[in-house]
DSSP file (Angstrom, degrees, kcal/mol; ACC not computed):
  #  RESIDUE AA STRUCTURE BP1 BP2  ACC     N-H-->O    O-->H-N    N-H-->O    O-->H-N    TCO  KAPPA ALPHA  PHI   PSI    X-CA   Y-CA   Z-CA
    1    1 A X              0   0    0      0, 0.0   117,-0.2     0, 0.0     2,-0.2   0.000 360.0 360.0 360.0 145.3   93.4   68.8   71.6
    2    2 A X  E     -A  117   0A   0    115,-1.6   115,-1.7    23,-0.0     2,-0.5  -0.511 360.0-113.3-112.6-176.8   92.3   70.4   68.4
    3    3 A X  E     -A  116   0A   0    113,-0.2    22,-3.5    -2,-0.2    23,-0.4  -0.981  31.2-172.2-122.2 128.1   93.2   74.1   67.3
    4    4 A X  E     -A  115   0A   0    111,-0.7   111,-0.8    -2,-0.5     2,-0.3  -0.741   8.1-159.8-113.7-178.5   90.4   76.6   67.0
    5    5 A X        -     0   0    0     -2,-0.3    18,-2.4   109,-0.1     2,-0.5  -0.772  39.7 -96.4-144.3 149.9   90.5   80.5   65.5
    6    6 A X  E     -F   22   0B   0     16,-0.3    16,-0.2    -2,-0.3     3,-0.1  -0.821  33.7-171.7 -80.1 122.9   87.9   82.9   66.4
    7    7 A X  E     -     0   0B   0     14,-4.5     2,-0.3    -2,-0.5    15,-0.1   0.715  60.3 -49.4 -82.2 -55.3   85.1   83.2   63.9
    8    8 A X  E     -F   21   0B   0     13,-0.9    13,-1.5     2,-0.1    -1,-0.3  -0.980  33.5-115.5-168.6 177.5   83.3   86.1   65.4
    9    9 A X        -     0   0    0     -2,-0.3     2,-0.3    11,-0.2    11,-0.2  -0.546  47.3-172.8-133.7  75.4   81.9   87.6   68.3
   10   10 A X        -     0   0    0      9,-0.2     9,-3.1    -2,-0.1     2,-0.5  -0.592  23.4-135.3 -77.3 102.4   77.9   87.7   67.1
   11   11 A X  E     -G   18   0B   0      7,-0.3     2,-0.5    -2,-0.3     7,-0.2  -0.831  26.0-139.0 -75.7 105.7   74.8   89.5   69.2
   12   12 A X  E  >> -G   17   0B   0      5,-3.3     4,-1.6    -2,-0.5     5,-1.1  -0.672  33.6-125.9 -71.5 109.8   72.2   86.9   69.0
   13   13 A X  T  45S+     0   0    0     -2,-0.5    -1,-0.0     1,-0.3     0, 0.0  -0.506  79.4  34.6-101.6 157.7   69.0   88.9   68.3
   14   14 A X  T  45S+     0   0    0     -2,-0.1    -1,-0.3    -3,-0.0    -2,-0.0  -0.995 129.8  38.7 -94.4  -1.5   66.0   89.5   69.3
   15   15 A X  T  45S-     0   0    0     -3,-0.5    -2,-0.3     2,-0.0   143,-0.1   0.710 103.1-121.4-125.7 -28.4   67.3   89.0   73.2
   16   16 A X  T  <5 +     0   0    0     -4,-1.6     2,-0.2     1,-0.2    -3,-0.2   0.619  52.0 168.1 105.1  11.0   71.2   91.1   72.6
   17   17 A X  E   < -G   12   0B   0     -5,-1.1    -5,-3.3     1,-0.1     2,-0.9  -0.447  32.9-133.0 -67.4 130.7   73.1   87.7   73.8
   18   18 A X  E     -GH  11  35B   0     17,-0.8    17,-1.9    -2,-0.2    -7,-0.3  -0.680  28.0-175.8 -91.5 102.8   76.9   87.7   73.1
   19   19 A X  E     - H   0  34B   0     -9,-3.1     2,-0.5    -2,-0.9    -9,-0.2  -0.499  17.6-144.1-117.6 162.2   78.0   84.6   71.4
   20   20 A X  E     - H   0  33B   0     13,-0.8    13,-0.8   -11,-0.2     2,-0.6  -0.976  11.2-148.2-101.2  97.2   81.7   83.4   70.5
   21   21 A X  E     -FH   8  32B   0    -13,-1.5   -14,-4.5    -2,-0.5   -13,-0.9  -0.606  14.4-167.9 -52.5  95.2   82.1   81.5   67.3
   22   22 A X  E     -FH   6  31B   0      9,-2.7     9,-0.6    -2,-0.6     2,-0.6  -0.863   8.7-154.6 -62.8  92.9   85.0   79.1   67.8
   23   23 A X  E     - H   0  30B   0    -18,-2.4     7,-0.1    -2,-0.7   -17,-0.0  -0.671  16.9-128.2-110.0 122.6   86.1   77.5   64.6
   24   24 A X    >   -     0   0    0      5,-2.8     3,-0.5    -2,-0.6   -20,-0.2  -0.335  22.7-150.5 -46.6 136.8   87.9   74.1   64.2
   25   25 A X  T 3  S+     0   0    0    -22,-3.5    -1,-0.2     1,-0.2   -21,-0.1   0.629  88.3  25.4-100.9  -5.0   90.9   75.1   62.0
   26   26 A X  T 3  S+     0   0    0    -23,-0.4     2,-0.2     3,-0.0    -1,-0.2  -0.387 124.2  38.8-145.1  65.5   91.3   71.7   60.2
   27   27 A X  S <  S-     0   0    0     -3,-0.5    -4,-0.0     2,-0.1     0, 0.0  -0.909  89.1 -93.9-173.2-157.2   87.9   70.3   60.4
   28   28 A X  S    S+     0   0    0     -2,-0.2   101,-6.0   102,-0.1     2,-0.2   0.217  72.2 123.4-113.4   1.8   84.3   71.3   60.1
   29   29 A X        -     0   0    0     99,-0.2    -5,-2.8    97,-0.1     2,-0.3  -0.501  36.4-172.1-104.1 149.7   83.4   71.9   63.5
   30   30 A X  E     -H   23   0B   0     -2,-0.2    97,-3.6    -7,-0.1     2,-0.3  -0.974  10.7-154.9-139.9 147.3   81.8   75.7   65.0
   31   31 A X  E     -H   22   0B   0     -9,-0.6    -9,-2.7    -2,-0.3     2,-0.5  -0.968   2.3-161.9-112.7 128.0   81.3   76.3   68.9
   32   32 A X  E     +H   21   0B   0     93,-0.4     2,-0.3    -2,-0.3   -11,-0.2  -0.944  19.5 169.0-122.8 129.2   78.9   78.7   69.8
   33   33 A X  E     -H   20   0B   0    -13,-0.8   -13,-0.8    -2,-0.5     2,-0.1  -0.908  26.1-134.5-153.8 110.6   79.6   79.9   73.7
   34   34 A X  E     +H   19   0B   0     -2,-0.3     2,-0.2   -15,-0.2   -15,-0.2  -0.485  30.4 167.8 -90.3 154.0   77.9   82.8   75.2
   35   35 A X  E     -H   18   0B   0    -17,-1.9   -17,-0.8     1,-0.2   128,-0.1  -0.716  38.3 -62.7-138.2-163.7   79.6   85.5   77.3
   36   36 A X        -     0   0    0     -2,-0.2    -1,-0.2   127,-0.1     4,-0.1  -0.178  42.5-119.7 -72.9 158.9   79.6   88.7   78.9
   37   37 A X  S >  S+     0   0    0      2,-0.2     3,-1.0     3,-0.1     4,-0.4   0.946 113.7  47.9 -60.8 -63.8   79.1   92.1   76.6
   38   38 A X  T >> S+     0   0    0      1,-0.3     4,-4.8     2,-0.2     3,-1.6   0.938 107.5  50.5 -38.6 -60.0   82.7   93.1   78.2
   39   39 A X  H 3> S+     0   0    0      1,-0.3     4,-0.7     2,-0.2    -1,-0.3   0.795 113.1  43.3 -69.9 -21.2   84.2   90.4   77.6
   40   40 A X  H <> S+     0   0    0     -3,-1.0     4,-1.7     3,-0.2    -1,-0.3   0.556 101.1  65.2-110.7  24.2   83.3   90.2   74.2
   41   41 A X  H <> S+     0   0    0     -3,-1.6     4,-2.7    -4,-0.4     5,-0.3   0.837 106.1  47.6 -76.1 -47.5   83.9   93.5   73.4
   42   42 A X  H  < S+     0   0    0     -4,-4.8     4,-0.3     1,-0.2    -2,-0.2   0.702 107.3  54.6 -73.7  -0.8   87.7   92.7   74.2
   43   43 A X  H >X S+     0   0    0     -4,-0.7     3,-2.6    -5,-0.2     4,-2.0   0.944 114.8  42.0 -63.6 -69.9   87.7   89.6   72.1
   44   44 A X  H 3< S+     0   0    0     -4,-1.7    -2,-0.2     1,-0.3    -3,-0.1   0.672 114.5  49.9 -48.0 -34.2   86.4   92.0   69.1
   45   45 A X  T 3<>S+     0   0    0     -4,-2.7     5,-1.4     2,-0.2    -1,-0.3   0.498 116.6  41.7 -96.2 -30.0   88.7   94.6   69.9
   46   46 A X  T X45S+     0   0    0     -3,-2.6     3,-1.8    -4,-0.3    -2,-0.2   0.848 109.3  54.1 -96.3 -47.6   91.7   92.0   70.0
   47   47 A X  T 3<5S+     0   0    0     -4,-2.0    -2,-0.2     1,-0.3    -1,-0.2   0.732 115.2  43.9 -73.9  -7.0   90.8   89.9   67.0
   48   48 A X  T 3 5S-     0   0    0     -5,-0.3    -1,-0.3    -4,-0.1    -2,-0.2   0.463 111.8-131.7-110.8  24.2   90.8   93.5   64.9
   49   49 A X  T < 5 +     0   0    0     -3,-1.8     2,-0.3     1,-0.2    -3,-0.2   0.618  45.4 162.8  17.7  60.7   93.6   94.3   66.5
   50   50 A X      < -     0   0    0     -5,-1.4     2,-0.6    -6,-0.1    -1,-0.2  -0.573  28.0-137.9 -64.5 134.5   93.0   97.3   67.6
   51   51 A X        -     0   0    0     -2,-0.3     4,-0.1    -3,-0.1    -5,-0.0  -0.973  12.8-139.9-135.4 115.2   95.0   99.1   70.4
   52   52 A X        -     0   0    0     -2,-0.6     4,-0.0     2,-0.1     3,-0.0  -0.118  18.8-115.3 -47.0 152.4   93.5  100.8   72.7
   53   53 A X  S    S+     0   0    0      2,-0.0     2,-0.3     0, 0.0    -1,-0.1   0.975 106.4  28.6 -50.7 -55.3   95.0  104.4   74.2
   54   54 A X  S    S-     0   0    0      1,-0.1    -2,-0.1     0, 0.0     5,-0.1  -0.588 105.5 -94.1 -99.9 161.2   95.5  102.8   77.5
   55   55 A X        -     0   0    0     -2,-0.3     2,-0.3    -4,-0.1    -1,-0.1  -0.600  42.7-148.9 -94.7 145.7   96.1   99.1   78.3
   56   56 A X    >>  -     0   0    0    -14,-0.1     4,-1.7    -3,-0.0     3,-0.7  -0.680  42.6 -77.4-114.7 162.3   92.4   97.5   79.0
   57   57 A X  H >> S+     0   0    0     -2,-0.3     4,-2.2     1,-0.2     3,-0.7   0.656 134.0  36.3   6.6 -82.8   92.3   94.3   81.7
   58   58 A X  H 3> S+     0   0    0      2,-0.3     4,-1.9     1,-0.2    -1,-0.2   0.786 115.5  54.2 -79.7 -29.7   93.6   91.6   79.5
   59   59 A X  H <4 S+     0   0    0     -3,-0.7    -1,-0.2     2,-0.2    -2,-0.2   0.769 116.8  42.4 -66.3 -37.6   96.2   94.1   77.5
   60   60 A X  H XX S+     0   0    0     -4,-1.7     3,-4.6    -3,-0.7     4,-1.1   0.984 104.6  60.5 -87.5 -62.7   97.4   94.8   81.0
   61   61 A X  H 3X S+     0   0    0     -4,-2.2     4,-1.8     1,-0.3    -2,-0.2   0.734 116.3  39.2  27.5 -65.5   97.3   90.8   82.5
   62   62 A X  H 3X S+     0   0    0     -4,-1.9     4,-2.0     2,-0.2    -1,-0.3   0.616 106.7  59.2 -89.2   0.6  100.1   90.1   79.4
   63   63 A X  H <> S+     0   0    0     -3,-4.6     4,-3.4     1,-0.2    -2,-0.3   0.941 114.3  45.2 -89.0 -40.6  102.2   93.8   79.9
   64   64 A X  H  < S+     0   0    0     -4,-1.1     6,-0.3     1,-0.2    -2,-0.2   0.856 109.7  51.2 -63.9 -27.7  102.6   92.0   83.8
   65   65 A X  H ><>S+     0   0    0     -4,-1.8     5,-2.5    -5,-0.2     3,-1.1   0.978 112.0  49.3 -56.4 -51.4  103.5   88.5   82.3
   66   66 A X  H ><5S+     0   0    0     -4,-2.0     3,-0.9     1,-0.3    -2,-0.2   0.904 106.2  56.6 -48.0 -52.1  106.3   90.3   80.1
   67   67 A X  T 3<5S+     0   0    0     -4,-3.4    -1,-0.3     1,-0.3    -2,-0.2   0.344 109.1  42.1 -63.4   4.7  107.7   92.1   83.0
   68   68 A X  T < 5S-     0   0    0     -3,-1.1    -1,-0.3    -4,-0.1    -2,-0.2   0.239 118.3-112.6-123.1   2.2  108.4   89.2   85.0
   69   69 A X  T < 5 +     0   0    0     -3,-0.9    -3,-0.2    -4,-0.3    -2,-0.1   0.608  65.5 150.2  96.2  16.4  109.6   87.7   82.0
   70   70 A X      < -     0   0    0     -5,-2.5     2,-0.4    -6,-0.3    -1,-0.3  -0.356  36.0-133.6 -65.9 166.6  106.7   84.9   81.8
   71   71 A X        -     0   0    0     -2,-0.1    21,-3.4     0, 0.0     2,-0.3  -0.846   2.3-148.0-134.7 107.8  105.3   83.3   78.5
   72   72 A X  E     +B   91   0A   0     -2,-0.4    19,-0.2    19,-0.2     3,-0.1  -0.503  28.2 169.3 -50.7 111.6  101.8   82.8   77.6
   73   73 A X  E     -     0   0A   0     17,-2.6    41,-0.7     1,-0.4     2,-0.3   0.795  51.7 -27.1 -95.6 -28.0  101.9   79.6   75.5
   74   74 A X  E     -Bc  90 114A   0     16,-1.1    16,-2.9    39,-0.2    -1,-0.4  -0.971  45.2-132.2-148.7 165.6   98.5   78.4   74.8
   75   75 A X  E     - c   0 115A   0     39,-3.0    41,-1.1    -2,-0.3     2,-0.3  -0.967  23.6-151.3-126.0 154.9   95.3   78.4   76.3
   76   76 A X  E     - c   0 116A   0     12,-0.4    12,-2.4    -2,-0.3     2,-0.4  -0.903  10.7-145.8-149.9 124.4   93.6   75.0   76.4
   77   77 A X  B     +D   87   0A   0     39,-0.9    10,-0.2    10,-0.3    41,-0.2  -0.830  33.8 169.7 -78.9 121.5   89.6   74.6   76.4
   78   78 A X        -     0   0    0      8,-2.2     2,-0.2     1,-0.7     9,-0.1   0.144  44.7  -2.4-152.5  36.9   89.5   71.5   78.8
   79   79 A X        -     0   0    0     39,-0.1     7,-2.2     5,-0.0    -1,-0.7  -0.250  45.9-143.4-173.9 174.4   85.8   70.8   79.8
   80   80 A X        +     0   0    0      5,-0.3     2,-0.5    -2,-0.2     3,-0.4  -0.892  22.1 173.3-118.3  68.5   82.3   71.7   79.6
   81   81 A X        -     0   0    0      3,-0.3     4,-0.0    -2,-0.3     0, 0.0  -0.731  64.9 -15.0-139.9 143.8   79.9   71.4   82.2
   82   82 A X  S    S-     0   0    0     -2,-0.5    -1,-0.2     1,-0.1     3,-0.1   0.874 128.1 -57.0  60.1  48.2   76.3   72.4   82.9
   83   83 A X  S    S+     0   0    0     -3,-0.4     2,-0.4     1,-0.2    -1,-0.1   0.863 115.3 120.5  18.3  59.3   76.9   74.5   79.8
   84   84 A X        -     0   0    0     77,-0.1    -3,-0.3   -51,-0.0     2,-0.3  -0.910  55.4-139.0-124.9 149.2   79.9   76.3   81.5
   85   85 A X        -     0   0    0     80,-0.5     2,-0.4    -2,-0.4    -5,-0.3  -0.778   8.0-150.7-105.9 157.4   83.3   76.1   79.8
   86   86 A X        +     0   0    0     -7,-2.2    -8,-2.2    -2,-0.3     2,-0.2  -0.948  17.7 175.6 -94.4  85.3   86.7   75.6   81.4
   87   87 A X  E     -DE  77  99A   0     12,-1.1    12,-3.7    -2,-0.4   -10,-0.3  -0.825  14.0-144.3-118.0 154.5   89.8   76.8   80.0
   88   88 A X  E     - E   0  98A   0    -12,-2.4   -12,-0.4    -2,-0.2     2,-0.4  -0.450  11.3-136.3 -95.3 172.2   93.3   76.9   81.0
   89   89 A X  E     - E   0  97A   0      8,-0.5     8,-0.9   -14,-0.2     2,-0.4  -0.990  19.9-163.3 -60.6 103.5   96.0   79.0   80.7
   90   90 A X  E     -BE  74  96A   0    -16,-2.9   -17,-2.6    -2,-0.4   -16,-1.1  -0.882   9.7-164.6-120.6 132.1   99.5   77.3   79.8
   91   91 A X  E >   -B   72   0A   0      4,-2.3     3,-1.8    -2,-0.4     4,-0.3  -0.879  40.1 -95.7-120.7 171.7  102.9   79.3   80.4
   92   92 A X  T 3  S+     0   0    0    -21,-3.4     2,-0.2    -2,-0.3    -1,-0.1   0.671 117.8  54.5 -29.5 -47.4  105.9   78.6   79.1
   93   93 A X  T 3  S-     0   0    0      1,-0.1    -1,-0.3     2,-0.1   -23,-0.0  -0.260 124.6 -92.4-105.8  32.5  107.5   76.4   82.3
   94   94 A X  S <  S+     0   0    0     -3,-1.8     2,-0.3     1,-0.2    -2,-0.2   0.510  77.3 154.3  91.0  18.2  104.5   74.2   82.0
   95   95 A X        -     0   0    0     -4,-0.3    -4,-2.3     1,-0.0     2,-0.4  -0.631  30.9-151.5 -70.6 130.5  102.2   76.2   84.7
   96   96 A X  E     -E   90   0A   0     -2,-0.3     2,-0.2    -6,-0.2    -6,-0.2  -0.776  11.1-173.2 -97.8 140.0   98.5   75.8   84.3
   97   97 A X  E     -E   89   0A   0     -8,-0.9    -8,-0.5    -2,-0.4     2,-0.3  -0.668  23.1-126.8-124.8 178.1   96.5   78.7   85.6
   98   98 A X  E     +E   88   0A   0     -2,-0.2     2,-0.2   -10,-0.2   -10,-0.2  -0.962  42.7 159.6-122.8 119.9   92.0   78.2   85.6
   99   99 A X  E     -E   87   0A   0    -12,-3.7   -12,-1.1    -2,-0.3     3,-0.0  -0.936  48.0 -81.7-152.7 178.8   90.4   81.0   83.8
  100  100 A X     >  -     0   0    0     -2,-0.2     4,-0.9   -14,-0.2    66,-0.2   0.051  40.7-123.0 -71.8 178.2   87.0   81.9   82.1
  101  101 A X  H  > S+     0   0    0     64,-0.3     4,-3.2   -16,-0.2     5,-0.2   0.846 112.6  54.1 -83.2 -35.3   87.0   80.5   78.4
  102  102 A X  H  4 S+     0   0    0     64,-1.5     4,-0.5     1,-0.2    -1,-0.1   0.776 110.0  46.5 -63.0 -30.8   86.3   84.4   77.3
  103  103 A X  H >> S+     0   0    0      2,-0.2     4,-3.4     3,-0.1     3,-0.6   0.864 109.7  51.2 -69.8 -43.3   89.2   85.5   79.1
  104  104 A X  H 3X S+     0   0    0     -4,-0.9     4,-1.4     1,-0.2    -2,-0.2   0.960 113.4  49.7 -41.9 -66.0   91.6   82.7   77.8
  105  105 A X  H 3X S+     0   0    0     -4,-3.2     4,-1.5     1,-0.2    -1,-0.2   0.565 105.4  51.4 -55.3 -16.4   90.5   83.6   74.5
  106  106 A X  H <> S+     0   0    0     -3,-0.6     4,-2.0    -4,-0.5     5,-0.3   0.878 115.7  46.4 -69.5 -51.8   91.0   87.4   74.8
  107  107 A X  H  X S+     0   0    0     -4,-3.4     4,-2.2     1,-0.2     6,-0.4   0.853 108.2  51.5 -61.8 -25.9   94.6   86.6   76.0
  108  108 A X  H  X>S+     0   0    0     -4,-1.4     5,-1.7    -5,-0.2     4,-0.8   0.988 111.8  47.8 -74.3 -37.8   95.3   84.2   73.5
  109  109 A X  H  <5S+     0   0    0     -4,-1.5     3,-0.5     1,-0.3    -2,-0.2   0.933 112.1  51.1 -52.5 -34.9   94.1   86.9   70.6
  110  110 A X  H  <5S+     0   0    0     -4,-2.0    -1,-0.3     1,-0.3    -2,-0.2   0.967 122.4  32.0 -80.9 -40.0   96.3   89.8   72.3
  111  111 A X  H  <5S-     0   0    0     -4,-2.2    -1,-0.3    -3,-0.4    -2,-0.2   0.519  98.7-123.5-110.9  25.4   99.5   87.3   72.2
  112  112 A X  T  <5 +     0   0    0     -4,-0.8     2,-0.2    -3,-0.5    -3,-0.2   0.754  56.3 145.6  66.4  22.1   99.2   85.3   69.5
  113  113 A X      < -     0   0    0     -5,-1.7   -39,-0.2    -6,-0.4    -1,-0.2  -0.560  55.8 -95.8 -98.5 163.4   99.3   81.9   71.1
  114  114 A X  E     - c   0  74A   0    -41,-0.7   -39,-3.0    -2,-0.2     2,-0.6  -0.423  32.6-150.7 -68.9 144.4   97.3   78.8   69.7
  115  115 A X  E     -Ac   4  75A   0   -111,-0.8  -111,-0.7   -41,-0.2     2,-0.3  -0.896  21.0-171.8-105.3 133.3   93.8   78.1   71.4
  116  116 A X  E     -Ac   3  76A   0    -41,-1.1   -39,-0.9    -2,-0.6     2,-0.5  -0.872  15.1-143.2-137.2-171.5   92.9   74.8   71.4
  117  117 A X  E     -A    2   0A   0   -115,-1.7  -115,-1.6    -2,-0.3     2,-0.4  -0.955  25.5-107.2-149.7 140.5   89.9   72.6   72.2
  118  118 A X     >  -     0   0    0     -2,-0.5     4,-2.2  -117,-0.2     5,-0.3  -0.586  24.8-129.7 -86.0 128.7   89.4   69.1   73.7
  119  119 A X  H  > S+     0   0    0     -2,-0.4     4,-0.9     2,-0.2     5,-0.2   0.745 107.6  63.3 -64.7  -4.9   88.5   66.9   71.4
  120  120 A X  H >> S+     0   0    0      2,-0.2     3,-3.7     3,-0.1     4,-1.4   0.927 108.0  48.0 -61.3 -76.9   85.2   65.7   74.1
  121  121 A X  H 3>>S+     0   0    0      1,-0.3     4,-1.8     2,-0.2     5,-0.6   0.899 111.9  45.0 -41.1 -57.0   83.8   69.6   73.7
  122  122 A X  H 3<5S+     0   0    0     -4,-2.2     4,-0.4     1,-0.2    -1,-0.3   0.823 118.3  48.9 -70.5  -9.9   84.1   69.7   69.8
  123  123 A X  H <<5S+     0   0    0     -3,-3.7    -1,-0.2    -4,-0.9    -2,-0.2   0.935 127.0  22.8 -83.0 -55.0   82.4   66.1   69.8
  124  124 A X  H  <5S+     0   0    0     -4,-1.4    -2,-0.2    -5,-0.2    -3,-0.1   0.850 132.1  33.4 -44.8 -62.1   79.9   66.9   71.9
  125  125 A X  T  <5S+     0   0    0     -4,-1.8   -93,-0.4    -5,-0.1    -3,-0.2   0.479  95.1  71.9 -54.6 -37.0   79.4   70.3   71.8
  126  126 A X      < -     0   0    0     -5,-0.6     2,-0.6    -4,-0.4   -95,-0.2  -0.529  59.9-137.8-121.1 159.5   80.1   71.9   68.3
  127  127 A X        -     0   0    0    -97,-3.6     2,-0.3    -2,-0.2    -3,-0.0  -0.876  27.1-106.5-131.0 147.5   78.0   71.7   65.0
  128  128 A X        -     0   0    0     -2,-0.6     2,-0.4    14,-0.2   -99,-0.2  -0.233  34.3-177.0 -75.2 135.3   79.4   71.2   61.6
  129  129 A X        -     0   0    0   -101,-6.0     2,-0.4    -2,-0.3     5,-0.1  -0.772   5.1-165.0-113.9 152.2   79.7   73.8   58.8
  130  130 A X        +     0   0    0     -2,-0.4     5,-0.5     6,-0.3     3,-0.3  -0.968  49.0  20.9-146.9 166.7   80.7   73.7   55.9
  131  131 A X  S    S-     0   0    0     -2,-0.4     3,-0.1     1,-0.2    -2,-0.1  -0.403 107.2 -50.4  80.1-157.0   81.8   76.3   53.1
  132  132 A X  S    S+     0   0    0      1,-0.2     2,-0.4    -2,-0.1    -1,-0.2   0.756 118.9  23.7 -85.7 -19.0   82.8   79.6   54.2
  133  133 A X  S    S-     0   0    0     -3,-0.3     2,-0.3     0, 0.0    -1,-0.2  -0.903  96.8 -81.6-142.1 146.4   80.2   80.9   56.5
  134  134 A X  S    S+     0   0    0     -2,-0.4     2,-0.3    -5,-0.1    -3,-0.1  -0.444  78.0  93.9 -40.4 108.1   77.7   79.1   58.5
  135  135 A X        +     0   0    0     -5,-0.5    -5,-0.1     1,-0.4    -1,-0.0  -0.743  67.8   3.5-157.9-156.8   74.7   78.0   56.5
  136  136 A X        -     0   0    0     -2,-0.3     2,-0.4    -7,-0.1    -1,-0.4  -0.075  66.8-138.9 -55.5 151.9   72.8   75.6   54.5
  137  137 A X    >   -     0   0    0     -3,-0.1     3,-0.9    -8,-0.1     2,-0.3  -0.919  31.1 -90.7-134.8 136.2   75.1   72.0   54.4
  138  138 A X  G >  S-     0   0    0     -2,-0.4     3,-0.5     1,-0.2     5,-0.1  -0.550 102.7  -5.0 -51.0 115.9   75.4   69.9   51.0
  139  139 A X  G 3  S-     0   0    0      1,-0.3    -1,-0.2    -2,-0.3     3,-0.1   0.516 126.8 -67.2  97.2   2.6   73.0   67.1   50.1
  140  140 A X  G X  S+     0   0    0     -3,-0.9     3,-2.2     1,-0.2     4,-0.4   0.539  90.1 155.9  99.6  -5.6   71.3   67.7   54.1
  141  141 A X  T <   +     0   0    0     -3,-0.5    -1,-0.2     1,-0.2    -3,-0.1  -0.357  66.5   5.3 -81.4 125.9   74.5   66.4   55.6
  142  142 A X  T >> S+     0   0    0     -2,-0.2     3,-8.9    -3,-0.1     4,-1.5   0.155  86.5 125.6 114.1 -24.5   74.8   67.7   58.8
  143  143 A X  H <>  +     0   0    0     -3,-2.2     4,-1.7     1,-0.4     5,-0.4   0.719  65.9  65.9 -77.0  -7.8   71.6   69.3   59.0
  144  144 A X  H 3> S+     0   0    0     -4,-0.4     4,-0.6     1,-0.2    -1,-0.4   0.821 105.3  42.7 -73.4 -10.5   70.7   67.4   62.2
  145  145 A X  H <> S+     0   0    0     -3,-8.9     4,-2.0     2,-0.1    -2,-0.2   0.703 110.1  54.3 -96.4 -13.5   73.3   69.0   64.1
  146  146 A X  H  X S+     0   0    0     -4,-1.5     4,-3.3     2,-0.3     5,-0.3   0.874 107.9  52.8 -71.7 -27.2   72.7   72.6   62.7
  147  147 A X  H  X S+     0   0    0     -4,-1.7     4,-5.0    -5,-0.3     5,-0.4   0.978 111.2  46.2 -68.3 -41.6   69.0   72.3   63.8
  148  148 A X  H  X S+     0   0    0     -4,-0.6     4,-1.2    -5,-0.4    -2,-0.3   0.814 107.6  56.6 -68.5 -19.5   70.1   71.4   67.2
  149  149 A X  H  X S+     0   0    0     -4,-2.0     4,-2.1     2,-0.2    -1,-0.2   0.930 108.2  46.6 -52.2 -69.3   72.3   74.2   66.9
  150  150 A X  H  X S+     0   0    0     -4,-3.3     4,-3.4     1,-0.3     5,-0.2   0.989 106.8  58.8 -39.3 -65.9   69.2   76.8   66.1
  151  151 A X  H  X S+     0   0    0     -4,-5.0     4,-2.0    -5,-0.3    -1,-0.3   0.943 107.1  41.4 -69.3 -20.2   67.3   75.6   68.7
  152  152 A X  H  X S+     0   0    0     -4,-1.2     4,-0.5    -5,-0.4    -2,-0.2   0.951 112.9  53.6 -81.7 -23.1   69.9   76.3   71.6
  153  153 A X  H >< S+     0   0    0     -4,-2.1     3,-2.6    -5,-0.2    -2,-0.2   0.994 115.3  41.4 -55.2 -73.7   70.6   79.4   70.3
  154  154 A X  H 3< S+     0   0    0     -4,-3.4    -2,-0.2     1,-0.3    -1,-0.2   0.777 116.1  45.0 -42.5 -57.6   66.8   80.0   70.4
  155  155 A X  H 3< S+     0   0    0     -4,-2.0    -1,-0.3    -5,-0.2    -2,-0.2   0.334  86.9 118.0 -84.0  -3.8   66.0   78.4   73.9
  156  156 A X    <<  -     0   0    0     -3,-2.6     2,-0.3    -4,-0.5     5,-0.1  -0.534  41.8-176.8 -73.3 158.9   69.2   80.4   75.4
  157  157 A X    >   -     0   0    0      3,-0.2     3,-2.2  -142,-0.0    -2,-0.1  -0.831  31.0-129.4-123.5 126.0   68.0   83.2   78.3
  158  158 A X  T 3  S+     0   0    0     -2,-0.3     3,-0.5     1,-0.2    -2,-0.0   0.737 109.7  75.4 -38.2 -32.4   70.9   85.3   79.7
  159  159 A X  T 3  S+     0   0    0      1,-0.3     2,-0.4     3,-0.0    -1,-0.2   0.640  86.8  55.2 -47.0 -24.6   69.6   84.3   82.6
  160  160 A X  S <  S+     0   0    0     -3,-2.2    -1,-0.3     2,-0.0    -3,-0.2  -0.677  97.8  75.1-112.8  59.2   71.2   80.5   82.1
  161  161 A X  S    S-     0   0    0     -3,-0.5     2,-0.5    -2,-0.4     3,-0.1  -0.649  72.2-156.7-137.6 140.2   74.6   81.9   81.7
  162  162 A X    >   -     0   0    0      1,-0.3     3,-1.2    -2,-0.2     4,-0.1  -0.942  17.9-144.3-106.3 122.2   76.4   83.3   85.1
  163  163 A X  G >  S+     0   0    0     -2,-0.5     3,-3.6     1,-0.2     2,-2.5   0.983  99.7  66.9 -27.4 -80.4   79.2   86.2   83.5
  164  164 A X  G 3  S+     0   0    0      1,-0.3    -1,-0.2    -3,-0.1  -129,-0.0   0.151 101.9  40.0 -54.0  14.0   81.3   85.1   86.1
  165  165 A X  G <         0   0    0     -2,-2.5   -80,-0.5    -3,-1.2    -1,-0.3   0.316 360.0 360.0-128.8  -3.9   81.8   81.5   84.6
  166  166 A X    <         0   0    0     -3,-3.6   -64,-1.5   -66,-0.2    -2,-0.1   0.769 360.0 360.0-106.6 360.0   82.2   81.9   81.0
């Protein structure tokens, strides 16, 4: 398992698709994984840490873990398929829970626990950046995965994402 950070949460124009930027935190590698509008609102919302008036979904999901005295400890990215992601949950006493990847990641932002990523998905999956922002790659290096990159981004329809899976 590798450790990613949330890069951003990016509305892919001209079609208003919500994508997650995953970034390897000691490597080169970016995961681009669409979700729901909701669900990345509360990923934005979390990662500028922003507090809502009232506790939203996920805010509420960790006030019931505290009060029964569980502990969020990671969340685990643990396969990929049919371009649907898989993530776990991990609490403290070594329980594994199955949840969307967009929810995992909302929970992890709101309690501070490490996200990590299976090194299959970031081999498979992810395309390499360099510098600070995604762009143009030194000397061409790379630039075959960033094109493949473009074009699924390009070819994506909301329709070939189900909410309920991502």
């Amino acid at each position: 398992m590798r450790r990613v950070s949330v890069r951003g949460v990016r509305v892919h124009v001209p079609d208003g698709e919500v994508v997650l930027l995953l970034e390897e935190e000691e490597g080169h590698r970016m995961l681009a994984i669409m979700i729901g509008p909701r669900e990345g609102a509360a990923i934005a919302t979390a990662q500028a840490g922003v507090r809502p008036p009232r506790p939203q979904t996920h805010d509420l999901a960790l006030a019931m873990l505290a009060a029964t005295g569980t502990t969020l400890t990671q969340v685990e990215m643990v396969a990929v398929r049919d371009g649907i992601y898989f993530a776990e949950i991990v609490f403290g006493d070594g329980t594994r829970v199955d949840a969307r990847t967009s929810d995992a990641v909302a929970l992890a932002l709101r309690a501070q626990v490490p996200i990590l990523c299976a090194e299959e998905i970031l081999a498979s999956e992810s395309v390499i950046v360099t510098g600070d922002a995604p762009g143009p790659l030194e000397d061409g290096a790379g630039e075959d995965e960033l094109a493949r990159f473009r074009r699924f981004l390009d070819g994506v329809e909301a329709d070939d994402f189900d909410e309920r899976d991502s």
